[in-house]
C-alpha positions in Angstrom: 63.9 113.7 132.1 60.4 113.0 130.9 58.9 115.4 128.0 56.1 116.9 128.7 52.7 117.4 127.0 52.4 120.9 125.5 49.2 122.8 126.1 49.2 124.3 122.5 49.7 121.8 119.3 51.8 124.8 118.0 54.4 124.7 120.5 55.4 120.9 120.0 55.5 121.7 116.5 58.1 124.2 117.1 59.9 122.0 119.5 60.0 119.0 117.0 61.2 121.6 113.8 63.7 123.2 116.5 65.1 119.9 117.1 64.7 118.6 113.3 66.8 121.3 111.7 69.6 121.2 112.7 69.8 117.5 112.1 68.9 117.9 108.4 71.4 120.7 108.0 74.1 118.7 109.0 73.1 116.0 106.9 73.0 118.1 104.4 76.6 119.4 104.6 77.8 115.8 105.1 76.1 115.0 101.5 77.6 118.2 99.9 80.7 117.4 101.1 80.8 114.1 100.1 79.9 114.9 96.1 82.4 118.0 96.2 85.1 114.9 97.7 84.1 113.1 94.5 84.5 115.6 92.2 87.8 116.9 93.2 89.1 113.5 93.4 88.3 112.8 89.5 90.8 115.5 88.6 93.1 115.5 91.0 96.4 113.6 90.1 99.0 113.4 92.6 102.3 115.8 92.4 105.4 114.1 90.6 108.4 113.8 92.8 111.0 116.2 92.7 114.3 115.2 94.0 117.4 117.6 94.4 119.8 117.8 91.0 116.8 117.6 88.4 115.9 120.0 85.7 112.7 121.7 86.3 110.4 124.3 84.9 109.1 127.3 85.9 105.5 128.2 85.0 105.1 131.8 84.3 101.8 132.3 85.2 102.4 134.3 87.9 105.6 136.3 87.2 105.5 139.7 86.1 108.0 140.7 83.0 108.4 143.8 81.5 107.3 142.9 78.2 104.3 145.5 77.2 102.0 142.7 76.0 101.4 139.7 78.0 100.4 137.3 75.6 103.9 137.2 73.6 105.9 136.4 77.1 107.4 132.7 77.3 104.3 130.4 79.5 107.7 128.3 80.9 110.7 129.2 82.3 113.8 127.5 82.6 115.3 124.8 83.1 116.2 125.5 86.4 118.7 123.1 88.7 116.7 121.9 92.2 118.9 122.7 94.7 117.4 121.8 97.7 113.7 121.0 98.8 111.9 123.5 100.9 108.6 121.4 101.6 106.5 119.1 100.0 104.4 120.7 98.1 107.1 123.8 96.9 
């Protein structure tokens, strides 16, 4: 299929930026996802092994006690026993 010659200037503008755009937003998104790739990757460390029988602990960040203040309540919990694994990343 052959293009053919607008009448109005304006008109292959707009077909040019209608085609252009999307191409830049793309490559965009490819470039923000690459440095977001980096960054994670700098502080990212890979999750120890857990294997059944160990002592683990329990952080405590997300527990709810019913201490009044929760700045005096313990940041670790446990030891606990691992009894079985659930997934890989529980």
């Amino acid at each position: 299929m052959q293009e053919r010659e607008a009448r109005k200037p304006g008109a292959t503008m707009y077909a040019h930026w209608m085609q252009d755009i999307p191409r830049q937003a793309k490559q965009t998104i490819e470039n923000t996802r690459e440095s977001m790739k980096k960054y994670y990757h700098r502080k990212a460390t890979e999750q120890p092994s857990i294997e059944v029988g160990e002592l683990v602990m329990l952080n405590a960040k997300k527990i709810r006690t019913k201490r009044r203040s929760k700045k005096l309540t313990p940041k670790l919990y446990g030891p606990f026993k691992v009894l079985e694994i659930k997934g890989s990343r529980a």
